[in-house]
C-alpha positions, 0 to 999 in steps of 0.5 A: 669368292662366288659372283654373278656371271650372267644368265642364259637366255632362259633365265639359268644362272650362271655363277663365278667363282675365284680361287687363289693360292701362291702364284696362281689365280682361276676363276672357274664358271659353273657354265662348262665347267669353264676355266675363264682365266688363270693367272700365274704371277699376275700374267693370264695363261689361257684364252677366254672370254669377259661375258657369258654371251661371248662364251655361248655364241663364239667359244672353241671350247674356251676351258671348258670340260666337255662330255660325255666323250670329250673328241671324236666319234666317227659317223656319230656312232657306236655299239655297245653291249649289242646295241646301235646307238646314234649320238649328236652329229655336230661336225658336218652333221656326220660325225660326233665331238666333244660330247654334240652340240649341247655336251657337257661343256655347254651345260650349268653344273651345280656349285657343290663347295668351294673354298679359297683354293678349290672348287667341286662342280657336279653335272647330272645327264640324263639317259639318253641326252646327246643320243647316249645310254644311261644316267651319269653323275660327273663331278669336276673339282679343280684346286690350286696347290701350294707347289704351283699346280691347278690340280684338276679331277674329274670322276663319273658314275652310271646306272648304265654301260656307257661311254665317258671320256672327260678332259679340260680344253683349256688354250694356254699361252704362256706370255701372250704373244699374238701366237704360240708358235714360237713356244717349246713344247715337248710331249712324252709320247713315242707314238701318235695317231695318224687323222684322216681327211675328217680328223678322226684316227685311222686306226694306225698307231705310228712312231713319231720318230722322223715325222714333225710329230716328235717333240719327245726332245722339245721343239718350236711349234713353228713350221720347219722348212717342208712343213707347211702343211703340218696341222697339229690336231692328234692324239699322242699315246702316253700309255695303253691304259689309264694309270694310277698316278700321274706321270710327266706328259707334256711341258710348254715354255714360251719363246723366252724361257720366262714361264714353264708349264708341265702336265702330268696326268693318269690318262694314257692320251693327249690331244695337241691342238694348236689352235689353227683354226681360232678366228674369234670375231669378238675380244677375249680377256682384256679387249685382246683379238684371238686368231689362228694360233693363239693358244694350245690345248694339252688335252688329256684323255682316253684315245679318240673313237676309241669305241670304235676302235678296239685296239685303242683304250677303253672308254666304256664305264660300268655301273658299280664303276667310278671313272676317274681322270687326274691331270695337274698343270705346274707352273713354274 
């Protein structure tokens, strides 16, 4: 089913479209390519919003695809084949994130197909938008599967060496606590990356073991005693480089064991954000207040600044190249 969403305020249309099969039910806007609801057995897994004004004034990215280069990139810039370029400063006027100000998850995509239980979304940038090289043609078809799974995949091309570096930024809460800080989550990664004072990667890559970033056995999100302080917004490394399947990534349980989700993804990285930073000052689904914690983002992906960064993945795509990103989230 395709409706109406909204408009922007220069008239743009935005569409929304529902898609349903088994236990699973999304409704995916061509705004951001946006996840603004996902229900398993009924219940909503993620944050999102009711109106589109909600989403252009207040979202943190509320489900959105962003891009070109989905995380950060320090002082906004970066070289490639020789040349300089400088990007969209949007964080603290320095720095780049999730593709600047008006990225990929800020953009109408076009509505290409859909039937009931998937929908393929394309979204054409220019060369030269938010400060990057060449002209990208990105393509996002999410699909619900018959095992319970959002199937979500996202491919690129470019007439130019550029950078692209996709991922979903969904906020899950599996059983609508105020927080998710009493939720398990256990991620397959035996290294991070530590963040400077300004979140960006410091170039180190580290154990998790003995530090509050193992959840290699599963662990609560809440603080243990003496980590109080501990923000959870890094990088955990799955891979050197992008694979060709999907592999077992992450799972979140909530506090009671009812709901599990598991990720599985090709993309060798996966941001854990724990949402500490969420003061909406408006209501999101069903009237429901969103504050510090209310949701996580599992965010799959290449390595963040990894342009300037030549130890971490490749994030550069080559004309005659087609970037492709696959992560499925399984419910259960």
């Amino acid at each position: 089913m395709v409706r109406e969403f909204g408009r922007l305020a220069d008239g743009t249309l935005v569409e929304e479209v529902t898609l349903k099969k088994g236990a699973l039910e999304a409704k995916v806007l061509t705004y951001g390519a946006v996840i603004r609801d996902l229900k398993f057995n009924g219940k909503s897994v993620v944050l999102g919003f009711e109106d589109l004004q909600s989403y252009v004034d207040h979202s943190p990215d509320f489900g959105s695809v962003p891009g070109r280069c989905a995380n950060r990139i320090k002082n906004a810039r970066c070289t490639i084949e020789g040349t300089e370029y400088q990007l969209g400063a949007n964080v603290d006027g320095k720095h780049h994130l999730h593709g600047g100000a008006t990225g990929f998850g800020r953009r109408v995509w076009s509505l290409e197909q859909h039937d009931k239980a998937s929908v393929l979304l394309k979204y054409v940038s220019a060369d030269g938008e938010e400060g990057y090289p060449g002209r990208v043609e990105a393509l996002c078809r999410y699909t619900l599967t018959g095992s319970g799974a959002l199937r979500v995949k996202l491919t690129a091309t470019t007439d130019k060496t550029t950078i692209v570096n996709l991922t979903q930024h969904s906020y899950f809460n599996l059983d609508g606590s105020d927080t998710i800080l009493d939720h398990t989550l256990e991620i397959a990664a035996d290294t991070y990356l530590p963040m400077s004072e300004e979140f960006l990667p410091t170039g180190e890559i580290r154990k998790v073991e003995w530090t509050p970033h193992d959840f290699r056995d599963g662990r609560r999100l809440r603080r243990k005693p003496g980590e109080e302080g501990v923000i959870f917004d890094h990088n955990f490394c799955l891979a050197d480089a992008p694979r060709d399947e999907v592999a077992f990534a992450a799972a979140l349980e909530d506090k009671n064991g009812d709901c599990r989700m598991e990720v599985w993804t090709t993309e060798p990285g996966v941001q854990l954000y724990d949402g500490y930073k969420i003061d909406v000052p408006v209501p999101g689904l069903d009237g429901t207040r969103y504050g510090a914690h209310a949701g996580l983002c599992l965010e799959t992906q290449r390595w963040p600044d990894s342009v300037n960064n030549r130890n971490f993945t490749d994030v550069l795509l080559q004309p005659g190249e087609t970037y492709t990103h696959v992560t499925e989230f399984r419910f259960a």
